[in-house]
C-alpha positions as CSV (number, residue, x, y, z in Angstrom):
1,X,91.3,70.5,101.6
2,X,90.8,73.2,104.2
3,X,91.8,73.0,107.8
4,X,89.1,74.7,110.3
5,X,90.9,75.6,113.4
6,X,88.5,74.9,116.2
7,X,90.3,75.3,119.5
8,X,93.8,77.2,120.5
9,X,95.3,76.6,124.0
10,X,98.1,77.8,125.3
11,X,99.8,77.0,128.5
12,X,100.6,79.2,130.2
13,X,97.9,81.6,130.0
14,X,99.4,84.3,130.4
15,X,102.2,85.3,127.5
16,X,105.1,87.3,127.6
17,X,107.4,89.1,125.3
18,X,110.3,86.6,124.7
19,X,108.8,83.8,127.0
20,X,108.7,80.1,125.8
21,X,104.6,78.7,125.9
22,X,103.6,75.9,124.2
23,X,100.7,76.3,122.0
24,X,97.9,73.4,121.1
25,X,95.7,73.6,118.0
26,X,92.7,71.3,117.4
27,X,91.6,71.8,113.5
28,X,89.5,69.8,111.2
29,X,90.0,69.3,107.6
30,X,87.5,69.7,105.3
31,X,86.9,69.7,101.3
32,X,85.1,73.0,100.1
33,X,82.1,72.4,97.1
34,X,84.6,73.7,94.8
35,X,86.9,71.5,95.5
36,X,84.7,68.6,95.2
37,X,82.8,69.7,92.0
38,X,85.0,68.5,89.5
39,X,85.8,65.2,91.5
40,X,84.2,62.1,90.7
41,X,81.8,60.3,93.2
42,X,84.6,57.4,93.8
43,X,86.9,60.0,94.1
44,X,85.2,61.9,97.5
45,X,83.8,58.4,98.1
46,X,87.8,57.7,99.1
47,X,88.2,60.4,101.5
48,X,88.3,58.9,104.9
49,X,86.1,60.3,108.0
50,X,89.2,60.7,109.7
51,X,90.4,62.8,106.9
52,X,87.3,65.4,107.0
53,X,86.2,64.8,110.4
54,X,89.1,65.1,112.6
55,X,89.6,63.2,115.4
């Protein structure tokens, strides 16, 4: 599986050369057709909504 990355914050706003910032990244996971192709219906049955979804 794939993670989408959806939102970036950083605080501050503003970064410098050699300052410290800490950085957020919101991403959702989810399976490409070719990775679900091969797989089985109970297999991609199992993958959680939390799993593909996010959140």
């Amino acid at each position: 599986m794939e993670n989408k990355i959806v939102e970036i914050i950083t605080e501050p706003n503003k970064v410098y050369v050699g300052s410290v910032f800490k950085l957020k990244i919101k991403a959702i996971r989810y399976a490409t057709y070719e990775e679900l192709k091969p797989k089985t219906y109970n297999e991609v049955k199992s993958f959680s909504y939390k799993e593909l979804g996010g959140m």
